[in-house]
N, C-alpha and C positions, 0 to 999 in steps of 0.2 A: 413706128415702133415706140412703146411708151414704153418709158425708162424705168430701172428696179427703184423703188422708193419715190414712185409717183404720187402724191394727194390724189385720195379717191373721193367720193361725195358718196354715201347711198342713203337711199332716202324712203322713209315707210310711212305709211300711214298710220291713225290710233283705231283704234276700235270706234264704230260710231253704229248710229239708230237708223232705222229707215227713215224717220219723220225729220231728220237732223238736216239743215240747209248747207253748213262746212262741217269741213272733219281737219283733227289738225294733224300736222305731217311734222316729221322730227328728220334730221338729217344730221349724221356723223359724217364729221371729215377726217379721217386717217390714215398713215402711212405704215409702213414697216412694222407691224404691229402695236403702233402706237395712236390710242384716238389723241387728237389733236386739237378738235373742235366738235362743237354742235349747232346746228342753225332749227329754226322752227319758223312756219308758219302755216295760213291754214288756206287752203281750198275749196272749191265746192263741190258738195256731191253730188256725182254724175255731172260735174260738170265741165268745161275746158279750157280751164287756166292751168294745169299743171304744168308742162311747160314752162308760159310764162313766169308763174311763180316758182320754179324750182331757178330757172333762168336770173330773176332779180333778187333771187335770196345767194344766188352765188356772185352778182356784180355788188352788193352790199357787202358783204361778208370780206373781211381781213385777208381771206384765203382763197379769193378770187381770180388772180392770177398765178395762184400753185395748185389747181384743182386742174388733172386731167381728166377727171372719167367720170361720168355719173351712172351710179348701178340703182335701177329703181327693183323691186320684189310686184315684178311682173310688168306689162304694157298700160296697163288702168291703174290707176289707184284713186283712191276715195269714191270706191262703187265704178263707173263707170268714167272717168275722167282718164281721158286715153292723154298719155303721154309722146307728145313728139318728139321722137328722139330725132326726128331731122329737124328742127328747129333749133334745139338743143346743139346741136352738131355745129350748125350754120353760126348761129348768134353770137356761142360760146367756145367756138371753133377746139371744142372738146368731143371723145368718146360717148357712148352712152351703151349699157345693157339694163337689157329687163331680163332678171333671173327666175324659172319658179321651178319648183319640185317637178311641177306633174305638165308634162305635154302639152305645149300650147293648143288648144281648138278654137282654131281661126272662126271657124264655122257658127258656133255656139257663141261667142263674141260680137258676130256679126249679128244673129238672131238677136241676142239681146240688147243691141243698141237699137235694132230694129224695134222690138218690140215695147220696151221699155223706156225708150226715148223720143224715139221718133224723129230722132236729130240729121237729116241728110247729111248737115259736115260732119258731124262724128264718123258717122260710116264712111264718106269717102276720104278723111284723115286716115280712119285704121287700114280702108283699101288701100290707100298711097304708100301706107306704112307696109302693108303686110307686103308688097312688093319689091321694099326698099332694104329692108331688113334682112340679116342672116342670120338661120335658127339653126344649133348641133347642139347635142349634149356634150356635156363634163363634167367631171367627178359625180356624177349623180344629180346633176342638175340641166334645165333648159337653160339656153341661153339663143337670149335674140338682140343682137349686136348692132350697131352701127357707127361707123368712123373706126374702129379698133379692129387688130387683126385677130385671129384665130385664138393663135397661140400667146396673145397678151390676155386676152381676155383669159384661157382654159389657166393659165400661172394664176389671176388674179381672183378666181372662184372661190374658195376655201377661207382666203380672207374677207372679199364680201359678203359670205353667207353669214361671217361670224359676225361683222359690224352690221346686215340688217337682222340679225337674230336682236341684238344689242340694241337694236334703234326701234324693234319692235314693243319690246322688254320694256324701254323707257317709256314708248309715247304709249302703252295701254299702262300706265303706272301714272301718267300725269293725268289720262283721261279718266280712266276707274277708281286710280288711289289704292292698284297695285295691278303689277302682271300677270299674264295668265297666257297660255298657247303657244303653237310655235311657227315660224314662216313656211 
């Protein structure tokens, strides 16, 4: 059971190019309505260190031992760089969701690391993953969980939709030199 006024992490990507090698990622740390913190660093595209680097940006970070949950805005981020949320779990002996508006398709995730990558572990990461994970809706959102219950997770929606809206906001404002869109 994660407790009321738990440190959250969520973490987004900025907007980036096809031709672009990283993309950088921006992560608010906050609790009870209040951001707290921010961390940044950057990733490769379509590539698979997120994890990792979501993992060593929270053993760096001040707020490392008060962070329970990492909410990333979706299972990829930066193009196709699949996030382990069992890694994540294990290393950081924390929670983890990927929230996104619209219906996860597993199917079409697979096809495109298929075709697009050609990466055999990517895909049997996302197979291990698609396995291991639990997907329901709340409040008008997907959510695919791992390490947290149900009903922590569905309480803790409405505020992570607002910090990765917020974490969107900032990291296409550091990358463009202003925002634009929404999660």
């Amino acid at each position: 059971m994660l407790k009321k006024g738990a440190r959250i992490l969520v973490i987004e990507d900025s907007p980036f190019k096809r031709n672009d090698k990283s993309v950088f990622i921006l992560g608010i740390i906050a609790r009870n309505d209040i951001v707290e913190g921010a961390i940044s660093f950057y990733v490769g595209k379509d590539g698979d260190d997120a994890a990792e680097m979501i993992i060593r940006s929270v053993r760096k970070s001040r707020f490392s031992d008060q962070i329970k949950l990492v909410v990333t805005n979706g299972i990829a981020i930066a193009g196709l760089n699949i996030v382990d949320m069992t890694e994540i779990k294990r290393r950081l002996r924390i929670g983890a969701i990927a929230i996104t508006r619209k219906k996860p398709r597993p199917m079409l995730l697979r096809r495109a690391i298929r075709v697009m990558t050609k990466d055999r572990e990517k895909l049997a990461l996302f197979n291990r993953l698609s396995k291991e994970i639990s997907i329901y809706k709340s409040k008008g959102y997907y959510l695919q969980t791992l390490g947290i219950e149900k009903g922590d997770a569905g309480r803790l929606v409405s505020d992570a939709v607002k910090y990765l809206r917020l974490a969107h906001l900032i990291a296409g404002a550091v990358v463009r030199g202003e925002s634009k869109g929404r999660i």
